[in-house]
PyMOL Python script that loads the backbone (N, CA, C, O; Angstrom):
from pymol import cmd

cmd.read_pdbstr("""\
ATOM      1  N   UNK A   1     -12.522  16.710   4.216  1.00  0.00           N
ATOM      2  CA  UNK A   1     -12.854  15.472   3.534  1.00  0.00           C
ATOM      3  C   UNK A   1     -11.663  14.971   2.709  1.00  0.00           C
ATOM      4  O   UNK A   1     -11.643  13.748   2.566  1.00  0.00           O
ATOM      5  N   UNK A   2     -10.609  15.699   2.104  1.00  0.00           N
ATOM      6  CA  UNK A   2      -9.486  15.371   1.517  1.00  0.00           C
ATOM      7  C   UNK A   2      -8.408  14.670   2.377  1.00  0.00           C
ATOM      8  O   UNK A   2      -7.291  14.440   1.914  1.00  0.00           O
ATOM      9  N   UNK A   3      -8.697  14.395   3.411  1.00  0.00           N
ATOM     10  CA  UNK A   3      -7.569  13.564   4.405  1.00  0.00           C
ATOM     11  C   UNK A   3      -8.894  12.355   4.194  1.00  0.00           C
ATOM     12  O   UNK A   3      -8.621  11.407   3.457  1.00  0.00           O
ATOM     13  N   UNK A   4      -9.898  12.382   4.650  1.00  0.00           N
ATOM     14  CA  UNK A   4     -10.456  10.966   4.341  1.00  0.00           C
ATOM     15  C   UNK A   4     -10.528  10.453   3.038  1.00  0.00           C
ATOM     16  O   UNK A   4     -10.619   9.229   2.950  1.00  0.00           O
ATOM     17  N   UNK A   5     -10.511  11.022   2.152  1.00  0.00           N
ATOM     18  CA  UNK A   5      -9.974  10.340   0.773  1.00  0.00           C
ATOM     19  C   UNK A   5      -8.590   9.470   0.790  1.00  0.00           C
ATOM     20  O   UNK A   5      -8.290   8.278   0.732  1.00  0.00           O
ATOM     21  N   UNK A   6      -7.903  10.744   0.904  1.00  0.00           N
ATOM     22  CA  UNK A   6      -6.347  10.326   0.939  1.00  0.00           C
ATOM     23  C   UNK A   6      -6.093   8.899   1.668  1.00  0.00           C
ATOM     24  O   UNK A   6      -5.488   7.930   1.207  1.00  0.00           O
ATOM     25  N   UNK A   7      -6.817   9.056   3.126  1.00  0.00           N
ATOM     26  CA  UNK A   7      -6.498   7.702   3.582  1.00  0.00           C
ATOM     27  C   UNK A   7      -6.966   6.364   3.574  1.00  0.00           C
ATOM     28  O   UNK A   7      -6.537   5.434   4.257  1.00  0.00           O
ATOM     29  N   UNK A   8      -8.253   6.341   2.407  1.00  0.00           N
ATOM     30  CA  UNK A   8      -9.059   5.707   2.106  1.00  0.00           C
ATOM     31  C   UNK A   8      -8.609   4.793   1.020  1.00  0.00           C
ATOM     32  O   UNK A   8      -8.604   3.566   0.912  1.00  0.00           O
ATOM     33  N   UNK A   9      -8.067   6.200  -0.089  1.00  0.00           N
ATOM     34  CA  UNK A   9      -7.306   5.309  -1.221  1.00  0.00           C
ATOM     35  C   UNK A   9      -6.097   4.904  -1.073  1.00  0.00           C
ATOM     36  O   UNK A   9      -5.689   4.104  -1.915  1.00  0.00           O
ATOM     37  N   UNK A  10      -4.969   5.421   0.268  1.00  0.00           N
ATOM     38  CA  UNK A  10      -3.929   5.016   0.555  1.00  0.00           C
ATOM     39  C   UNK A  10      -4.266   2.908   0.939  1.00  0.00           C
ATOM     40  O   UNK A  10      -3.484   2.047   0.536  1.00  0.00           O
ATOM     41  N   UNK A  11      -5.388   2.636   1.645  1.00  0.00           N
ATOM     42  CA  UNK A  11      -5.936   2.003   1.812  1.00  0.00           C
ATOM     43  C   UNK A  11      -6.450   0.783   0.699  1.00  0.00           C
ATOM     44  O   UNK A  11      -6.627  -0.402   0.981  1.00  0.00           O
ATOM     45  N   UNK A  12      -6.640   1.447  -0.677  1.00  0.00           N
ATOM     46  CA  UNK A  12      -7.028   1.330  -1.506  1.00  0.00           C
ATOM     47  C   UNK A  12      -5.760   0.486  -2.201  1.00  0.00           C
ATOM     48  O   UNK A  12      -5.562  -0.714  -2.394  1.00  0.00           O
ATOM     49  N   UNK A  13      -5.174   1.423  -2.417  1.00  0.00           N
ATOM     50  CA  UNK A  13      -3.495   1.256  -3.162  1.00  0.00           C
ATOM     51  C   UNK A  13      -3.206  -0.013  -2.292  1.00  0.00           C
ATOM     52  O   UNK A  13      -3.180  -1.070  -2.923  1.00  0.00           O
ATOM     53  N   UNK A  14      -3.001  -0.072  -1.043  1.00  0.00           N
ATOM     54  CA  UNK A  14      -2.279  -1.590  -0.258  1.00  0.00           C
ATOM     55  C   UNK A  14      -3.013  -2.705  -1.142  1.00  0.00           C
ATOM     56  O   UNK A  14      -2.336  -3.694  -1.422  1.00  0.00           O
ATOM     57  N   UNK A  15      -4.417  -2.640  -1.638  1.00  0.00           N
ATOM     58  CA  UNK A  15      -4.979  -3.900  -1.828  1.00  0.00           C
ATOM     59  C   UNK A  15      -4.428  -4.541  -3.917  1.00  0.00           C
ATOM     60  O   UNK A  15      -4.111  -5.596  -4.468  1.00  0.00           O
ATOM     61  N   UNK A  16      -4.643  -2.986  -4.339  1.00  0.00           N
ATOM     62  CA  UNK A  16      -4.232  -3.284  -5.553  1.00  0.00           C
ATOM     63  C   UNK A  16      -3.251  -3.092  -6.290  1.00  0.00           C
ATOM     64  O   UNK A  16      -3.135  -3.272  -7.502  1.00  0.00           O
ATOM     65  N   UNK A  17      -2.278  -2.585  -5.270  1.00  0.00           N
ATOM     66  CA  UNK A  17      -0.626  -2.304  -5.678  1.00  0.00           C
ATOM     67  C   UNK A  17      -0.317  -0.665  -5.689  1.00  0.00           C
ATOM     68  O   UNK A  17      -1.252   0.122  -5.537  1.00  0.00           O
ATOM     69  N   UNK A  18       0.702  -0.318  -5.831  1.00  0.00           N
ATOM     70  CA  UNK A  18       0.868   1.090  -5.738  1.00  0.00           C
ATOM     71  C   UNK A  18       0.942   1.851  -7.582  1.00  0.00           C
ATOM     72  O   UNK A  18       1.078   3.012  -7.968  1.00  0.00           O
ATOM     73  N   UNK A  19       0.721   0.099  -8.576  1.00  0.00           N
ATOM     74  CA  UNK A  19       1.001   0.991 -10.146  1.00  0.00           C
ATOM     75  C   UNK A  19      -0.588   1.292 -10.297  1.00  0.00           C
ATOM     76  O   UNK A  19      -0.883   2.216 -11.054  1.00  0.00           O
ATOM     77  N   UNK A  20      -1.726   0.534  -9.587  1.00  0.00           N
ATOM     78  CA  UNK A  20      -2.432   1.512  -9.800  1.00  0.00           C
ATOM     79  C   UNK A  20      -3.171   2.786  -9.445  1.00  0.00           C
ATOM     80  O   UNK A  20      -4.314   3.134  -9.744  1.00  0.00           O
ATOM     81  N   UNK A  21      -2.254   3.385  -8.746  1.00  0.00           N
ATOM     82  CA  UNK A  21      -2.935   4.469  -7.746  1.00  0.00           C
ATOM     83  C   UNK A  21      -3.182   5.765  -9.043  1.00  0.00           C
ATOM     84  O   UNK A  21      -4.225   6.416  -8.987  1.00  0.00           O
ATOM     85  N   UNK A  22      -2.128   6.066 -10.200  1.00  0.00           N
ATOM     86  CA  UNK A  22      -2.382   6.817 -10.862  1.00  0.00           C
ATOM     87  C   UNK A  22      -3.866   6.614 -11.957  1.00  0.00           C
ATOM     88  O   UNK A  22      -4.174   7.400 -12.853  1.00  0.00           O
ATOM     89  N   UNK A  23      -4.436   5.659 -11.670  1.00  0.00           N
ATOM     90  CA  UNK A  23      -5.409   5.354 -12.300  1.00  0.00           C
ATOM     91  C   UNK A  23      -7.045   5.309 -11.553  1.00  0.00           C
ATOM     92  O   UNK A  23      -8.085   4.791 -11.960  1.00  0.00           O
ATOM     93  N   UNK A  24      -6.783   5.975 -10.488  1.00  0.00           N
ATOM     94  CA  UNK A  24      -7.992   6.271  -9.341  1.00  0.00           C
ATOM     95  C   UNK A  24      -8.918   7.454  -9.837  1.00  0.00           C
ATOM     96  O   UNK A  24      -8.411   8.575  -9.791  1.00  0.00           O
ATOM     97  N   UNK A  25      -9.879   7.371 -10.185  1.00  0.00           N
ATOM     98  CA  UNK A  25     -10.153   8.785 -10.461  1.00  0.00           C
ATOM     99  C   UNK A  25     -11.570   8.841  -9.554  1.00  0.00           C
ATOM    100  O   UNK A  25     -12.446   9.688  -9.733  1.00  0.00           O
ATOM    101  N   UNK A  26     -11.607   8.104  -8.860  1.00  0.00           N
ATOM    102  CA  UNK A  26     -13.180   8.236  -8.050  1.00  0.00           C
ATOM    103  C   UNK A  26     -14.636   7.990  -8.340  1.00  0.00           C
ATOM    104  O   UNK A  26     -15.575   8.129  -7.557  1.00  0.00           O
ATOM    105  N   UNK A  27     -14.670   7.574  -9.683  1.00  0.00           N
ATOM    106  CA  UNK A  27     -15.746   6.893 -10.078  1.00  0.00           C
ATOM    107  C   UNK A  27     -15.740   5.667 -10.127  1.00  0.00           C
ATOM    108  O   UNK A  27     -16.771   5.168 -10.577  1.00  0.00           O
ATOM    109  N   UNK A  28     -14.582   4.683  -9.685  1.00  0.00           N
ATOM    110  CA  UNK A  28     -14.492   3.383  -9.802  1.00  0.00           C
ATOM    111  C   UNK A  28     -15.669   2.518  -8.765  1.00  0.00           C
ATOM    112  O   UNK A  28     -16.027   2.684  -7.599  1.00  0.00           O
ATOM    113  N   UNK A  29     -15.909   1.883  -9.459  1.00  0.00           N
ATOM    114  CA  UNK A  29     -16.368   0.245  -8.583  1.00  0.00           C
ATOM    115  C   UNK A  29     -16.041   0.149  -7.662  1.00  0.00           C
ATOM    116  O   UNK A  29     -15.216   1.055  -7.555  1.00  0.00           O
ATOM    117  N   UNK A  30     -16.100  -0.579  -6.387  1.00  0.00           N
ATOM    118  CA  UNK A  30     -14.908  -1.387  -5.965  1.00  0.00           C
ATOM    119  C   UNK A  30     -15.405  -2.818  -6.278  1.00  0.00           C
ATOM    120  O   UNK A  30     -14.440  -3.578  -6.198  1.00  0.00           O
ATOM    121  N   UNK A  31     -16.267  -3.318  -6.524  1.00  0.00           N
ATOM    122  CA  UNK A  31     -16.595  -4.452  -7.354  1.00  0.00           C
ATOM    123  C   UNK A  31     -15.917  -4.592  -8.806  1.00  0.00           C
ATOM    124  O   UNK A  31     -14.775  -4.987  -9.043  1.00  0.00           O
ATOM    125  N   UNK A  32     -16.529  -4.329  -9.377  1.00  0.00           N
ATOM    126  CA  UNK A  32     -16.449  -4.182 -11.111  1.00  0.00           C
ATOM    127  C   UNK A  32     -15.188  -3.513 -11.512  1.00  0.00           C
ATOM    128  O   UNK A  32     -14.326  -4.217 -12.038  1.00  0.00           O
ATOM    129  N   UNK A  33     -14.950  -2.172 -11.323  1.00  0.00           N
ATOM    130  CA  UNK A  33     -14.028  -1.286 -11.864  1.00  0.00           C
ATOM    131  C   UNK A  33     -12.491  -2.004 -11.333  1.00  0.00           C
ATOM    132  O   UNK A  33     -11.547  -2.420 -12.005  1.00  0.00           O
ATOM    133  N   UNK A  34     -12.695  -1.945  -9.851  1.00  0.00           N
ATOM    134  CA  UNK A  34     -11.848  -2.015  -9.361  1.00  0.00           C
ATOM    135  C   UNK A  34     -11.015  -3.782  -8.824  1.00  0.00           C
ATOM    136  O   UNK A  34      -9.922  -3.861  -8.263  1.00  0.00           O
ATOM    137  N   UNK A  35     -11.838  -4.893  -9.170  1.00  0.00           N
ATOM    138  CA  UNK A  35     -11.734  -6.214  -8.789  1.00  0.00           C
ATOM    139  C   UNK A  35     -11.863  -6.307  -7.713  1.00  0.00           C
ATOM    140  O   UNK A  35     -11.035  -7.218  -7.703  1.00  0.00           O
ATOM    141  N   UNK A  36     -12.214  -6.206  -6.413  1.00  0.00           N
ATOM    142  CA  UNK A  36     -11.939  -6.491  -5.614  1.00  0.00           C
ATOM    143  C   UNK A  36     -13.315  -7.479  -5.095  1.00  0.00           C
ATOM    144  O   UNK A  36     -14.519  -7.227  -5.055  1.00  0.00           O
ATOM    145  N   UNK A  37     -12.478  -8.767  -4.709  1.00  0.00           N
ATOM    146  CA  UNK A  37     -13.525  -9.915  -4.234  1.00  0.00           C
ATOM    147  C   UNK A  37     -14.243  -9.444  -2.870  1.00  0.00           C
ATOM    148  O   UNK A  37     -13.968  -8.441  -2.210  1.00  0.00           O
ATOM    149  N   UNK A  38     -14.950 -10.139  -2.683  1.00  0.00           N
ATOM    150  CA  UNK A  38     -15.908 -10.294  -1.115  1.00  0.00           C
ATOM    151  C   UNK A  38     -14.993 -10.066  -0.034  1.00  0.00           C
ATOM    152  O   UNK A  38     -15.138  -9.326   0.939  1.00  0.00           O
ATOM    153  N   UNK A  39     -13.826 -10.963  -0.408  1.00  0.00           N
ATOM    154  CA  UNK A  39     -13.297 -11.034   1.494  1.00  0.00           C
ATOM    155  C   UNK A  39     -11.992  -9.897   1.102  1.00  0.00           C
ATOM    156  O   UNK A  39     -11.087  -9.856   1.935  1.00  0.00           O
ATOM    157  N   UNK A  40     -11.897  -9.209   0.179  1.00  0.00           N
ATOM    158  CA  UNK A  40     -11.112  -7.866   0.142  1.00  0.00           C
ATOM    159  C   UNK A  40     -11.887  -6.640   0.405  1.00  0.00           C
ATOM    160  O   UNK A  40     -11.384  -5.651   0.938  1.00  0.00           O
ATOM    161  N   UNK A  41     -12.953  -6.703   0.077  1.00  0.00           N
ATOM    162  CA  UNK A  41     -13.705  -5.956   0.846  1.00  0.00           C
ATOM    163  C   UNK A  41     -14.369  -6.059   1.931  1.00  0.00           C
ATOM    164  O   UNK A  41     -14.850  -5.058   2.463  1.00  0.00           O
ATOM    165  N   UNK A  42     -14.468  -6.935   2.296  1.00  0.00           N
ATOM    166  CA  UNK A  42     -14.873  -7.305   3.996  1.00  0.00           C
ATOM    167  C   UNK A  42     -13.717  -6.350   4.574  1.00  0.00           C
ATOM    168  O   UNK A  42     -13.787  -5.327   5.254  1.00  0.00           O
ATOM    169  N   UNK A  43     -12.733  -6.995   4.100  1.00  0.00           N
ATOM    170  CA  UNK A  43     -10.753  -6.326   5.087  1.00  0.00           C
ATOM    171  C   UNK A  43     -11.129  -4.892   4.658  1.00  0.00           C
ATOM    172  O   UNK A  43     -11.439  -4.214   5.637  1.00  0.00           O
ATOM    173  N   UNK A  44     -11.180  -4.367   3.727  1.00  0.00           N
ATOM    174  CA  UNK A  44     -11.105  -2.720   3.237  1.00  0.00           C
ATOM    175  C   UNK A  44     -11.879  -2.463   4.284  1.00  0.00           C
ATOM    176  O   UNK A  44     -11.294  -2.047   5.284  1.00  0.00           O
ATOM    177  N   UNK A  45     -13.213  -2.615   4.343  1.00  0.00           N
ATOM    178  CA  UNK A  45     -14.397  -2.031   5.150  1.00  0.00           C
ATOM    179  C   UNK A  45     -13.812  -2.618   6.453  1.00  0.00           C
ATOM    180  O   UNK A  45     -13.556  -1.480   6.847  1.00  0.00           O
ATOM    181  N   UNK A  46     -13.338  -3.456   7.551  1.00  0.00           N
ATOM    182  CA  UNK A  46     -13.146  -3.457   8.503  1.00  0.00           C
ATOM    183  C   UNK A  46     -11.786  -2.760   9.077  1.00  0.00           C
ATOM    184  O   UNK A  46     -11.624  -2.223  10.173  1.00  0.00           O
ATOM    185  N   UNK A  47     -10.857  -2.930   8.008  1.00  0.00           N
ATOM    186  CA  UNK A  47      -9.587  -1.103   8.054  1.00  0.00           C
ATOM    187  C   UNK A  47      -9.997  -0.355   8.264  1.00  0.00           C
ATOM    188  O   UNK A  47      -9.467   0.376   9.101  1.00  0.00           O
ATOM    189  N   UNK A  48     -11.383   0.061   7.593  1.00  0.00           N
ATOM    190  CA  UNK A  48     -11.674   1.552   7.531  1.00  0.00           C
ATOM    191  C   UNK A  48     -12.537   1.791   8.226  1.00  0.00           C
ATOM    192  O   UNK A  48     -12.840   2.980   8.124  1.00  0.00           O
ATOM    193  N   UNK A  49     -13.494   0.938   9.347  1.00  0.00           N
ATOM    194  CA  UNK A  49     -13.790   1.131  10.227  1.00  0.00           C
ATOM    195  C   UNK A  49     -13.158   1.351  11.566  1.00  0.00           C
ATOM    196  O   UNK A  49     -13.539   2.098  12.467  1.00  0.00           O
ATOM    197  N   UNK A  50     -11.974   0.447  11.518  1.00  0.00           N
ATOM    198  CA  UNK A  50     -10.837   0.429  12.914  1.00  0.00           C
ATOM    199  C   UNK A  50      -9.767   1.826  12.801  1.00  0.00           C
ATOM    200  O   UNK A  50      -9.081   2.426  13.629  1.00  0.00           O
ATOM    201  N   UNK A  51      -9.961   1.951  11.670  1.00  0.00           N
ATOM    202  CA  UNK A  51      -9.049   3.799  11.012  1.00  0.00           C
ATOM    203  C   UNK A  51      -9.978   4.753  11.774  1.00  0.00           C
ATOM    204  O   UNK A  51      -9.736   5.303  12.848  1.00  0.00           O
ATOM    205  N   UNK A  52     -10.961   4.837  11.107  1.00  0.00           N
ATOM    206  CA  UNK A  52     -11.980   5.946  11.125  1.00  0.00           C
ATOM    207  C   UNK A  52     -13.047   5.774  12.812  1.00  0.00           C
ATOM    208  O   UNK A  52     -13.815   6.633  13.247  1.00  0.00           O
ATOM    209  N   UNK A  53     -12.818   4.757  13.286  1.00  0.00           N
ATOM    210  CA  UNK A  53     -13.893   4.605  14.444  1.00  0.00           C
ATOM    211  C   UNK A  53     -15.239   4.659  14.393  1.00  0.00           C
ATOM    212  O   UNK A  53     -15.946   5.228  15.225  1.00  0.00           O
ATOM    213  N   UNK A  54     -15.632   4.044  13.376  1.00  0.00           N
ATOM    214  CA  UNK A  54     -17.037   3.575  12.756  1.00  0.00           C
ATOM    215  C   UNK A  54     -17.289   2.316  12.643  1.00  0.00           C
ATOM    216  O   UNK A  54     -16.541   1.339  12.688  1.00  0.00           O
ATOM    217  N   UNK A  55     -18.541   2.427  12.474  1.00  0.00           N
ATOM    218  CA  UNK A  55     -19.154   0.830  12.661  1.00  0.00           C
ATOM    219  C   UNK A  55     -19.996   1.618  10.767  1.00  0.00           C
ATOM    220  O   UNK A  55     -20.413   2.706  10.369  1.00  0.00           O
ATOM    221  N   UNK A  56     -19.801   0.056  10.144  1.00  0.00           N
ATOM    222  CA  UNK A  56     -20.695   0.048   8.804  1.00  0.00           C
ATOM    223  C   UNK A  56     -21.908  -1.132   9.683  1.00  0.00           C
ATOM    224  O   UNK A  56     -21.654  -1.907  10.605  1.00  0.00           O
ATOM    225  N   UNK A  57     -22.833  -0.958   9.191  1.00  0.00           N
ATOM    226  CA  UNK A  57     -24.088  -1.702   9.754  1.00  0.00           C
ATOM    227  C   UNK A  57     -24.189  -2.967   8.982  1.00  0.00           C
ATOM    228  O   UNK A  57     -24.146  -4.081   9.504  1.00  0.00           O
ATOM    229  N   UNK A  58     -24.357  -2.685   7.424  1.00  0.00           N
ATOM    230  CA  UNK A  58     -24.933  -3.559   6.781  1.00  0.00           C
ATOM    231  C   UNK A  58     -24.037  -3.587   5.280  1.00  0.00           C
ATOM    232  O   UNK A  58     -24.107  -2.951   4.228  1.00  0.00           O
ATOM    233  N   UNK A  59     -23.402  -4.394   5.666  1.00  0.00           N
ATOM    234  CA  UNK A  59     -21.864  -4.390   4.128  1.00  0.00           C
ATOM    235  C   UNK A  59     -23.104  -4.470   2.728  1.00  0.00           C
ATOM    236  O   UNK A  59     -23.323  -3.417   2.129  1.00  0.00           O
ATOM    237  N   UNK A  60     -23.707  -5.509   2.377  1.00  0.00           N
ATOM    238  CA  UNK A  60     -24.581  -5.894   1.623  1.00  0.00           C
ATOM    239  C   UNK A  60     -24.964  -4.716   1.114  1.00  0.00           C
ATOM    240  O   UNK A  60     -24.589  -4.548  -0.046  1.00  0.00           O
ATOM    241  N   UNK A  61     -25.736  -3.629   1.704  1.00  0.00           N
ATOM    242  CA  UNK A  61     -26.581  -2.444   1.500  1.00  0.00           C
ATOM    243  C   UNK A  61     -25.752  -1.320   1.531  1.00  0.00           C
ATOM    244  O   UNK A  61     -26.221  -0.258   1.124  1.00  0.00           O
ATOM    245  N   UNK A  62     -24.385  -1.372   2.020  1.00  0.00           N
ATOM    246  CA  UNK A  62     -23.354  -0.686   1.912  1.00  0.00           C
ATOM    247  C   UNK A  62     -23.138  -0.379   0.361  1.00  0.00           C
ATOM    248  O   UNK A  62     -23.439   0.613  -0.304  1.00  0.00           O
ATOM    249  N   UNK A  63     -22.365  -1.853  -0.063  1.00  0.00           N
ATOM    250  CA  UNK A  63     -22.436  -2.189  -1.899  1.00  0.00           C
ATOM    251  C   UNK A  63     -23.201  -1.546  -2.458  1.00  0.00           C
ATOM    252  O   UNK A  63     -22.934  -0.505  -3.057  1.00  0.00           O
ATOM    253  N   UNK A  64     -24.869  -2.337  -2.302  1.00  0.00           N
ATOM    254  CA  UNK A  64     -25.757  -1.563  -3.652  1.00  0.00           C
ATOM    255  C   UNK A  64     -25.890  -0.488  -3.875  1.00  0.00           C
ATOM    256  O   UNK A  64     -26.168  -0.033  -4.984  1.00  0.00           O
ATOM    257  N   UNK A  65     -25.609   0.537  -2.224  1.00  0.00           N
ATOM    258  CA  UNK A  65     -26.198   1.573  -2.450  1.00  0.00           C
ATOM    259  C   UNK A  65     -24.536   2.612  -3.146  1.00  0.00           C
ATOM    260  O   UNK A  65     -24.587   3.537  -3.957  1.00  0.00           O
ATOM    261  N   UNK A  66     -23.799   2.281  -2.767  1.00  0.00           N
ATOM    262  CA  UNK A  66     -22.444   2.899  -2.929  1.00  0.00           C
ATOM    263  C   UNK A  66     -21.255   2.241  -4.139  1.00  0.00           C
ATOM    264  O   UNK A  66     -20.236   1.609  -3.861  1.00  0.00           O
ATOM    265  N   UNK A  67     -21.761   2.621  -5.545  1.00  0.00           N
ATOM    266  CA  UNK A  67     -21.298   1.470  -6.278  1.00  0.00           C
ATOM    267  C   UNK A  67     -19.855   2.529  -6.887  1.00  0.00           C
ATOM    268  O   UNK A  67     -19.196   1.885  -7.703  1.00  0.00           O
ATOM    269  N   UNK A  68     -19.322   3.874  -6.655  1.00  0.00           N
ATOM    270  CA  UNK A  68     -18.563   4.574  -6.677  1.00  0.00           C
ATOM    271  C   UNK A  68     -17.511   5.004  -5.787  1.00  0.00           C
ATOM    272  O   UNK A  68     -17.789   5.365  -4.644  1.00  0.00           O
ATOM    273  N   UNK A  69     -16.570   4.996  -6.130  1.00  0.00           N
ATOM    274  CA  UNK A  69     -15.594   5.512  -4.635  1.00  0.00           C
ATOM    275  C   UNK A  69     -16.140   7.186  -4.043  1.00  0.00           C
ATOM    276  O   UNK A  69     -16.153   7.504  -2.854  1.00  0.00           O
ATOM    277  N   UNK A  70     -16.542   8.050  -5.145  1.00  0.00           N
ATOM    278  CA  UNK A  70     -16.790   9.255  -4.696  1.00  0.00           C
ATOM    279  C   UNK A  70     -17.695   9.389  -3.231  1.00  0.00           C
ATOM    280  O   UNK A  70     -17.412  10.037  -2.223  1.00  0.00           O
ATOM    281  N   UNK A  71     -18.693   8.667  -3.468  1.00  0.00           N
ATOM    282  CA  UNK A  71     -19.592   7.899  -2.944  1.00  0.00           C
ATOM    283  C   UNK A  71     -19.671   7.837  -1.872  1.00  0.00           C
ATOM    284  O   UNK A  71     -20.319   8.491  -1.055  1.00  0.00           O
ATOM    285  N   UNK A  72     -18.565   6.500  -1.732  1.00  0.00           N
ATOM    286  CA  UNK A  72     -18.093   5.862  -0.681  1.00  0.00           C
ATOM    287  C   UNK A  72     -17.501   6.619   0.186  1.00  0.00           C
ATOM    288  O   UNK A  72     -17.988   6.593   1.317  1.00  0.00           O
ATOM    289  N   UNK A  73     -16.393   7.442  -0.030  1.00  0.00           N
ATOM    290  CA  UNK A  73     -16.146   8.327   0.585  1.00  0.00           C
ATOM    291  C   UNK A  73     -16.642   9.582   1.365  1.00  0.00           C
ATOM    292  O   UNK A  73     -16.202  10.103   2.390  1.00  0.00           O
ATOM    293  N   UNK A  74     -18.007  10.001   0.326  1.00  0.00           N
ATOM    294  CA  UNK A  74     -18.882  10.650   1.147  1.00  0.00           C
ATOM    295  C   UNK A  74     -19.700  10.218   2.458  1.00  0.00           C
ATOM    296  O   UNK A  74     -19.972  10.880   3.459  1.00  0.00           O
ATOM    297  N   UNK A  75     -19.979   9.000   2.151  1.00  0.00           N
ATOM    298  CA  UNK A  75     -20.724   8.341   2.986  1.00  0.00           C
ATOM    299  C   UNK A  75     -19.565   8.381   4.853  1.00  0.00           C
ATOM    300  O   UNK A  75     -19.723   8.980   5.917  1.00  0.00           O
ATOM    301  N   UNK A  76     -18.590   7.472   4.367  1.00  0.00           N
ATOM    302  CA  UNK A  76     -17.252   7.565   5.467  1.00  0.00           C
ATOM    303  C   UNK A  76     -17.554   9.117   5.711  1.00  0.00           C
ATOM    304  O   UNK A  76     -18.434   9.362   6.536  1.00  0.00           O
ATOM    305  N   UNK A  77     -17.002  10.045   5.166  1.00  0.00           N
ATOM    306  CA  UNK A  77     -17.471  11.362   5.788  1.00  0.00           C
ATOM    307  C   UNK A  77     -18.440  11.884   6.629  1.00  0.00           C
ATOM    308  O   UNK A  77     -18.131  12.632   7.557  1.00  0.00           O
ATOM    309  N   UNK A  78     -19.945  11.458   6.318  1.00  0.00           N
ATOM    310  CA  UNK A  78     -20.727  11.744   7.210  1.00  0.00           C
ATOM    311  C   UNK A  78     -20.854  10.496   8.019  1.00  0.00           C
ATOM    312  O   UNK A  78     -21.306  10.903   9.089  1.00  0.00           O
ATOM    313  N   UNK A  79     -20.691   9.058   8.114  1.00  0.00           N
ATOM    314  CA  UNK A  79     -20.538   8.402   9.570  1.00  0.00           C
ATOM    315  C   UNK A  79     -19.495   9.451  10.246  1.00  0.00           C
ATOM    316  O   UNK A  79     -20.088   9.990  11.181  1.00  0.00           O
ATOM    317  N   UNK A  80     -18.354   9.875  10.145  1.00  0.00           N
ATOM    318  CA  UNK A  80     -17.369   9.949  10.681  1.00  0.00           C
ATOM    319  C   UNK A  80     -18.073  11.155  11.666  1.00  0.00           C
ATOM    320  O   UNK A  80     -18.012  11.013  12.887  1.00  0.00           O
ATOM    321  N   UNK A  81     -18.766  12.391  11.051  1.00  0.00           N
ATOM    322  CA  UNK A  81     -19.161  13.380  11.240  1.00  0.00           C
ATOM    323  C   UNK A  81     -20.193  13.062  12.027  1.00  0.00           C
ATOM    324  O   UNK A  81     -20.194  13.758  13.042  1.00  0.00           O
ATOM    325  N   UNK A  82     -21.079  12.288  11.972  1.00  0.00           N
ATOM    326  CA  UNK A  82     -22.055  12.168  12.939  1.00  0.00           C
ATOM    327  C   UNK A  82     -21.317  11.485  14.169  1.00  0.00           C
ATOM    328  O   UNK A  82     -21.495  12.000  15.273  1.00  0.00           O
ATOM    329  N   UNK A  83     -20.629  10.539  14.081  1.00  0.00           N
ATOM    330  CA  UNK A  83     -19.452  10.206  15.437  1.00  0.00           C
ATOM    331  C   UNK A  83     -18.912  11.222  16.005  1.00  0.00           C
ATOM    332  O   UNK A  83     -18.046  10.808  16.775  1.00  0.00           O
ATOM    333  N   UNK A  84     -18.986  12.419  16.018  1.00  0.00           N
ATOM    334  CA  UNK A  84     -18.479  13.315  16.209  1.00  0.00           C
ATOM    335  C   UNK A  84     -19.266  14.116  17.585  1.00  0.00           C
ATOM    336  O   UNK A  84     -18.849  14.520  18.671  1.00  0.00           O
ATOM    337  N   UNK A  85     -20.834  14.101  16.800  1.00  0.00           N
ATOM    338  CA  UNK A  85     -21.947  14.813  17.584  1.00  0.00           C
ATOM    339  C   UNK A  85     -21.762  14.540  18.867  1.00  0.00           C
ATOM    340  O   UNK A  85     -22.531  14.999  19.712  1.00  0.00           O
TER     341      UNK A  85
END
""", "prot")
cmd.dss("prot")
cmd.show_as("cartoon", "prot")
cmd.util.cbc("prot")
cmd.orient("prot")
């Protein structure tokens, strides 16, 4: 799971610069904490579907339910893992 982090927030860093990568600690937003508008996260989530070879279903329900990067990342983990089966 530490390579899907890594390449998640590498991912992360492109959108909000590289001064704030030392300031990631995995409880962030990506709304709130982190700024990121609608159509920056549309792009994040469609990177990280064309990265990872996943389909997200429902961005909307993605958000409410995943309001943490820790989270988020878990979640990417088990799509990835069930793509696997």
């Amino acid at each position: 799971m530490k390579q899907i982090e890594e390449k998640i927030y590498e991912r992360i860093v492109q959108f909000l610069g590289e001064e704030k990568r030392e300031a990631l600690t995995g409880e962030e937003s990506l709304l709130e904490d982190l700024d990121f508008d609608s159509i920056q996260i549309i792009e994040l989530f469609s990177e990280i579907e064309e990265q990872f070879g996943i389909e997200f279903k429902d961005y909307e329900t993605l958000l409410e339910q995943l309001d943490c990067m820790t989270g988020f990342i878990e979640y990417i983990a088990e799509l990835i893992a069930k793509e696997k089966q």
